[in-house]
MIVODREN-281249 format. One line per field, with one value per atom (N, C-alpha, C): residue in one letter; chain; x, y, z. Coordinates in steps of 0.05 Angstrom, whole numbers. Last residue first. Example, Ala and Ser with C-alpha at 12.3 -4.5 7.8 and 13.67 -1.06 7.14 Angstrom:
<bavos>
res: [S | S | S | A | A | A] .
chain: [A | A | A | A | A | A] .
X: [257 | 273 | 258 | 264 | 246 | 264] .
Y: [-45 | -21 | 1 | -114 | -90 | -66] .
Z: [142 | 143 | 157 | 156 | 156 | 156] .
</bavos>
This chain:
<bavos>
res: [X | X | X | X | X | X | X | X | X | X | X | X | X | X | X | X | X | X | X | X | X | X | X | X | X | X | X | X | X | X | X | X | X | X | X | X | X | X | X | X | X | X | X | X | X | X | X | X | X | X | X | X | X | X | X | X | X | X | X | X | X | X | X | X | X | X | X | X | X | X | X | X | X | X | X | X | X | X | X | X | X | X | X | X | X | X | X | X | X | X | X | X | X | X | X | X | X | X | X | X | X | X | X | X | X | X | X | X | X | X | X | X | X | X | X | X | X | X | X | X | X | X | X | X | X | X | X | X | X | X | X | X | X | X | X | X | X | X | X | X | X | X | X | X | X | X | X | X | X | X | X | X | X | X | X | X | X | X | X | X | X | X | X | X | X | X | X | X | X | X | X | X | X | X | X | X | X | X | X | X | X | X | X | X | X | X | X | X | X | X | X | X | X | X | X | X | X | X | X | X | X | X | X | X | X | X | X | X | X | X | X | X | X | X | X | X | X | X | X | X | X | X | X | X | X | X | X | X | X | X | X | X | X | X | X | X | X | X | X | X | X | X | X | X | X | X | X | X | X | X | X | X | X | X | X | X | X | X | X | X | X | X | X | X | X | X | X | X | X | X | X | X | X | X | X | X | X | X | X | X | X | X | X | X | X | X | X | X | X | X | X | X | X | X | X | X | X | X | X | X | X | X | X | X | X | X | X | X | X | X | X | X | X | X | X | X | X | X | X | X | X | X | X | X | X | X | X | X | X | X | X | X | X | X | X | X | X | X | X | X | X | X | X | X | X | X | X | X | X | X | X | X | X | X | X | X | X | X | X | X | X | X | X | X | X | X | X | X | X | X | X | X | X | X | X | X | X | X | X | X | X | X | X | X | X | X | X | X | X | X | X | X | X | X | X | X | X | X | X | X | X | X | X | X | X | X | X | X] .
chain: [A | A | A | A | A | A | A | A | A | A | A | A | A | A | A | A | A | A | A | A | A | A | A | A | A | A | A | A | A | A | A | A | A | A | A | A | A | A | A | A | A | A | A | A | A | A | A | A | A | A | A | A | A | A | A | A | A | A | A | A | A | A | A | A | A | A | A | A | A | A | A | A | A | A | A | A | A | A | A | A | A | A | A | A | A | A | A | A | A | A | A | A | A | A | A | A | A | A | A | A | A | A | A | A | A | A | A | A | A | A | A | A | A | A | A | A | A | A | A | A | A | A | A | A | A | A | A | A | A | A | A | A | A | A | A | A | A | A | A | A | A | A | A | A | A | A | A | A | A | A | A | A | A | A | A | A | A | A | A | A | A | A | A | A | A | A | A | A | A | A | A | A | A | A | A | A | A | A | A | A | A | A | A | A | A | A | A | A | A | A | A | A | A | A | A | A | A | A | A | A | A | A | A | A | A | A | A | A | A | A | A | A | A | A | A | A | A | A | A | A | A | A | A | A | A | A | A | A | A | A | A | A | A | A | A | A | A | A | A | A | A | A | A | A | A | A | A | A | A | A | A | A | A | A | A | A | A | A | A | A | A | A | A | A | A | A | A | A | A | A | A | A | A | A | A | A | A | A | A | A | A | A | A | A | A | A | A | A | A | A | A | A | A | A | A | A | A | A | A | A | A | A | A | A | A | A | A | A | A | A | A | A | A | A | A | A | A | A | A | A | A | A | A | A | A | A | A | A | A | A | A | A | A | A | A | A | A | A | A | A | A | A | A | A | A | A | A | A | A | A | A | A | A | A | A | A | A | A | A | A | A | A | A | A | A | A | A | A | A | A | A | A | A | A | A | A | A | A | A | A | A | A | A | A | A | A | A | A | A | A | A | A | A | A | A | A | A | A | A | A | A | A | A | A | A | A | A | A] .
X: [294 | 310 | 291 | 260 | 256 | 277 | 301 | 281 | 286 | 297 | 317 | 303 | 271 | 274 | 284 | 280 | 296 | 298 | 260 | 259 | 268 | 282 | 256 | 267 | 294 | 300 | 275 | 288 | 263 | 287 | 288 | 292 | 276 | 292 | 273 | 271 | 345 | 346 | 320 | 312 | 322 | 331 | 296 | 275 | 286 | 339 | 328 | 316 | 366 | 388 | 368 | 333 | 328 | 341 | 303 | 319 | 328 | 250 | 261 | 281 | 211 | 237 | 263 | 174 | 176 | 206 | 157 | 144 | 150 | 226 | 196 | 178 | 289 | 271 | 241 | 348 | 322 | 307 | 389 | 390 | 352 | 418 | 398 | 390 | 433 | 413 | 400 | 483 | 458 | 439 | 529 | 514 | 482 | 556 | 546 | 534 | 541 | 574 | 569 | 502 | 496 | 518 | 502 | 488 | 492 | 530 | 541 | 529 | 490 | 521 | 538 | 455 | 446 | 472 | 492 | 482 | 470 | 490 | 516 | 508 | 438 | 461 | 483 | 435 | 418 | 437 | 465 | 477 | 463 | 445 | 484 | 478 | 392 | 416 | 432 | 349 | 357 | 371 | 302 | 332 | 339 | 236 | 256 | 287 | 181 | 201 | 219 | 169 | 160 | 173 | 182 | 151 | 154 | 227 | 210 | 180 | 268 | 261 | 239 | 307 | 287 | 284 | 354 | 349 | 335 | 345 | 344 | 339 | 365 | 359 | 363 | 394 | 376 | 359 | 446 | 423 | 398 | 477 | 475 | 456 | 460 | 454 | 456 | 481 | 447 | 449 | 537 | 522 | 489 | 539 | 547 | 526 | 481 | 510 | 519 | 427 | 438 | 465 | 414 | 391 | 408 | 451 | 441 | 421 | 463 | 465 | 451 | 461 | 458 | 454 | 484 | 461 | 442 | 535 | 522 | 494 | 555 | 557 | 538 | 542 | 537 | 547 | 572 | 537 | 531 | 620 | 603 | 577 | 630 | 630 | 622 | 625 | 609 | 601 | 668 | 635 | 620 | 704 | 711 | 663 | 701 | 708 | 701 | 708 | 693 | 686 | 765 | 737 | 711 | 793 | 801 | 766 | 795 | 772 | 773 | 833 | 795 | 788 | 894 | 878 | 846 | 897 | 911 | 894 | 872 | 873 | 888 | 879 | 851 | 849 | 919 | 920 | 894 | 907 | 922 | 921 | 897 | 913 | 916 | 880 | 905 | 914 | 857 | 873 | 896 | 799 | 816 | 851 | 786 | 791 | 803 | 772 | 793 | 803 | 739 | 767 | 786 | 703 | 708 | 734 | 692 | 689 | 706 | 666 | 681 | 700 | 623 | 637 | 670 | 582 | 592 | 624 | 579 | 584 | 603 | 554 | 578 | 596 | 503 | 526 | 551 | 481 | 485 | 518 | 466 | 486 | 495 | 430 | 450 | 480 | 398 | 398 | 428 | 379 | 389 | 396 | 364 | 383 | 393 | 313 | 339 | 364 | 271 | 287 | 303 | 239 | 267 | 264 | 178 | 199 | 220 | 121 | 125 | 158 | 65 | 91 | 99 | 3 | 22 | 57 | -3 | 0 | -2 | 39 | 33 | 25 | 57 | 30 | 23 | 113 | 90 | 61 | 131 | 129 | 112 | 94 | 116 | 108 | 78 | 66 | 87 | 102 | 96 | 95 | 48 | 71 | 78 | 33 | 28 | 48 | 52 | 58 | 48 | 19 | 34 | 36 | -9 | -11 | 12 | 19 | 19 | 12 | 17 | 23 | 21 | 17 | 0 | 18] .
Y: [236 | 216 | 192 | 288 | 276 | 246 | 345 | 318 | 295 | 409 | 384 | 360 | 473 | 447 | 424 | 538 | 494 | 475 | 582 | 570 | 540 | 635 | 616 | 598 | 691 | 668 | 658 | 709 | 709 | 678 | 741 | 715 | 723 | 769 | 750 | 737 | 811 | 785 | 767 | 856 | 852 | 836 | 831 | 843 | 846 | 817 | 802 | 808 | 866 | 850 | 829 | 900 | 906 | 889 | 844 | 863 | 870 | 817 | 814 | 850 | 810 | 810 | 813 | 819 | 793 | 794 | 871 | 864 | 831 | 892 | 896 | 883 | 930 | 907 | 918 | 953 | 964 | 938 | 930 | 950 | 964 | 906 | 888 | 912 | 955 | 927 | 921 | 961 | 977 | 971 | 928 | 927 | 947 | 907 | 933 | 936 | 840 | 863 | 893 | 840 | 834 | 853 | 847 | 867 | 867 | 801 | 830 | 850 | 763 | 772 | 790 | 769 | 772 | 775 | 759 | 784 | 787 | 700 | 719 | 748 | 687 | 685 | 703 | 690 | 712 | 718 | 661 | 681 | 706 | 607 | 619 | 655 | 600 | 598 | 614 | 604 | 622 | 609 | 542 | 555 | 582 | 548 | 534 | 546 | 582 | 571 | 554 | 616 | 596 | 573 | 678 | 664 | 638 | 685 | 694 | 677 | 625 | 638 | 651 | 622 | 614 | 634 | 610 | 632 | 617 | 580 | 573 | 595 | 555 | 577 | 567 | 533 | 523 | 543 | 549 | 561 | 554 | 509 | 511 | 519 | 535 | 507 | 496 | 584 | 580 | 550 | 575 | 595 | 588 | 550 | 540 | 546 | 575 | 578 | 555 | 542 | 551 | 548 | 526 | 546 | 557 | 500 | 484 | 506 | 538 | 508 | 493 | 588 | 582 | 552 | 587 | 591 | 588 | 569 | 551 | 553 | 598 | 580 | 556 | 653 | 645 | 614 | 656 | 660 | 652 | 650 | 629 | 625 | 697 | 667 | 645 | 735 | 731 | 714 | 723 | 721 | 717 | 723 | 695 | 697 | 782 | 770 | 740 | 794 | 805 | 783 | 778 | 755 | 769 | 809 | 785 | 770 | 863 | 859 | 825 | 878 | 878 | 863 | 870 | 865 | 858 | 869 | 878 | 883 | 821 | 837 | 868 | 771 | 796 | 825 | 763 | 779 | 793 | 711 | 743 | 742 | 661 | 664 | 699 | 635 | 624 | 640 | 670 | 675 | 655 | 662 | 686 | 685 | 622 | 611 | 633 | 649 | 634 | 624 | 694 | 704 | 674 | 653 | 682 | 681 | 635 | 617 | 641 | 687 | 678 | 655 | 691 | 708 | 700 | 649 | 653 | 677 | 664 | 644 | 636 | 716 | 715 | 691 | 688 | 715 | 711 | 666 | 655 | 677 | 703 | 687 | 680 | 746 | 746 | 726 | 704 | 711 | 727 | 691 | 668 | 684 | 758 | 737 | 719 | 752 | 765 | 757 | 689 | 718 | 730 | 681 | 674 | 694 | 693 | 700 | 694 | 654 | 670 | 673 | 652 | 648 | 666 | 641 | 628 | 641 | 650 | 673 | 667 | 642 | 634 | 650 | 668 | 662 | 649 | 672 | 689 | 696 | 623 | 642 | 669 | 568 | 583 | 609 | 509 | 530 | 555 | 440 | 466 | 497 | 395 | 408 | 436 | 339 | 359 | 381 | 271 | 303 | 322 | 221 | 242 | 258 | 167 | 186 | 209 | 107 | 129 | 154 | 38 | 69 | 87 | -24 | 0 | 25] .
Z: [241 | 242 | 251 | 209 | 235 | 227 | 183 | 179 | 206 | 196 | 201 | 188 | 175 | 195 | 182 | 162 | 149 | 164 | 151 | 157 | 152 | 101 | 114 | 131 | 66 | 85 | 96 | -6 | 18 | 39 | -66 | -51 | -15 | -110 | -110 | -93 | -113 | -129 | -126 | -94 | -113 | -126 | -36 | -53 | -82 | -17 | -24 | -39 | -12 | -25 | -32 | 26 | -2 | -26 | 66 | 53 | 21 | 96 | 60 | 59 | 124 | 138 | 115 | 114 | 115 | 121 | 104 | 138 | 136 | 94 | 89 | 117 | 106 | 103 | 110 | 104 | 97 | 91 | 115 | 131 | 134 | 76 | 88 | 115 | 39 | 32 | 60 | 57 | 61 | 59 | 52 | 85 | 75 | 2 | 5 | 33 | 9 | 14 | 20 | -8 | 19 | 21 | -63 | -55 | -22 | -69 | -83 | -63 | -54 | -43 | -52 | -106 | -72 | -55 | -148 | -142 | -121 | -130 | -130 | -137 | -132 | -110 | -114 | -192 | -170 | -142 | -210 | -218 | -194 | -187 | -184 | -188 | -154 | -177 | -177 | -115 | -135 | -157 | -106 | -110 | -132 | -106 | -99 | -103 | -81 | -53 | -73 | -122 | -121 | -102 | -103 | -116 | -122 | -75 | -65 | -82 | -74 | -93 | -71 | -13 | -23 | -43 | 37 | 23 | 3 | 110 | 89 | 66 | 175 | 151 | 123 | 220 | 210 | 197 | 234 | 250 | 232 | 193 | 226 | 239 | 151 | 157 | 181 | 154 | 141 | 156 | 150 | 167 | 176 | 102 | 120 | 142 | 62 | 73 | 89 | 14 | 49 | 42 | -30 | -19 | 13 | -56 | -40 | -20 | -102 | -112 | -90 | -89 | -112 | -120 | -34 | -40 | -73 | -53 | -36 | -43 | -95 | -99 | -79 | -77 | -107 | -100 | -23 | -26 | -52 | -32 | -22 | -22 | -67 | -76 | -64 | -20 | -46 | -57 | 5 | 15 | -12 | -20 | -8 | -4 | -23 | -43 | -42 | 34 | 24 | -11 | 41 | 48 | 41 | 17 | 6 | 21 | 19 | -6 | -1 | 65 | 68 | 43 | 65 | 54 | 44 | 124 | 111 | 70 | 141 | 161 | 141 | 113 | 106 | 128 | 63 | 92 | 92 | 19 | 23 | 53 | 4 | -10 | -14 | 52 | 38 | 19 | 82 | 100 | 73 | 66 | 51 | 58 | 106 | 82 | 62 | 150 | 149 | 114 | 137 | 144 | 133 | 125 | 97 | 115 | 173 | 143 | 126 | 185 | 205 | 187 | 155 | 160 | 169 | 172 | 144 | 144 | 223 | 218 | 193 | 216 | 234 | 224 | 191 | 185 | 193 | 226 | 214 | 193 | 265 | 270 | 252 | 228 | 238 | 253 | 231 | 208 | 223 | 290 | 270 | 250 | 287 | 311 | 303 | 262 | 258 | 271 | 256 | 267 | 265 | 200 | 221 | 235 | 179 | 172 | 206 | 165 | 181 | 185 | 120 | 127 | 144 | 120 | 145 | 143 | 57 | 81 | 112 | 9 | 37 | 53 | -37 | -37 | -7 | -22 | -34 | -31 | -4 | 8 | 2 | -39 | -45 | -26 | -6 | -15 | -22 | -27 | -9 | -21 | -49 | -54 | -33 | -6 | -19 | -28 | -18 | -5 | -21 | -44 | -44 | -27 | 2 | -18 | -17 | 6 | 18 | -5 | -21 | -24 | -9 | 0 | 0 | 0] .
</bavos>
């Protein structure tokens, strides 16, 4: 006997249950990613000396992670997740990496809506949510 399908999940848009992380996780998660950026800039400059090197290191993590697995490092620890705004599935490389263009700039996320959508989201489409774990 089969189990009927899952229903598909409702894209953040059109959900009007959705209810946006807290800043606090969204911030740790930051730090996290951040923190990742110094060490891994550290092979091939001085980020102490050198500012652009994890600035640079950020970027590319955000285009590559968020672009390919919807979460940072950062994101996956504090259980976060960056989402297409209209149809909950993966930006892709190129959005991601203009969403970490824009994150670099700090002014972006400075200005958010009532979903918690900074202007870095609101311009590439995207939206953090929520990433519960799967029950073991």
């Amino acid at each position: 006997m089969t189990s009927p399908p899952a229903a598909a999940p409702v894209p953040p848009a059109t959900d009007p249950t959705f209810d946006p992380p807290g800043l606090g996780r969204r911030f740790g998660a930051l730090v996290i990613d951040w923190v990742l950026c110094l060490l891994v800039s550290n092979f091939f400059a001085d980020p102490v000396r050198d500012g652009w090197s994890p600035v640079l290191v950020l970027i590319v993590e955000y285009g590559f992670f968020l672009g390919l697995f919807a979460q940072t490092p950062g994101m996956w620890i504090t259980r976060l997740r960056c989402l297409d705004w209209s149809d909950g599935g993966r930006l892709g490389i190129p959005r991601a990496l203009l969403r970490g263009l824009l994150l670099a700039l700090v002014v972006p996320p400075l200005i958010m809506d009532a979903q918690r959508r900074g202007l870095h989201d609101r311009l590439t489409g995207a939206v953090i949510a929520d990433a519960p774990r799967p029950a073991r």
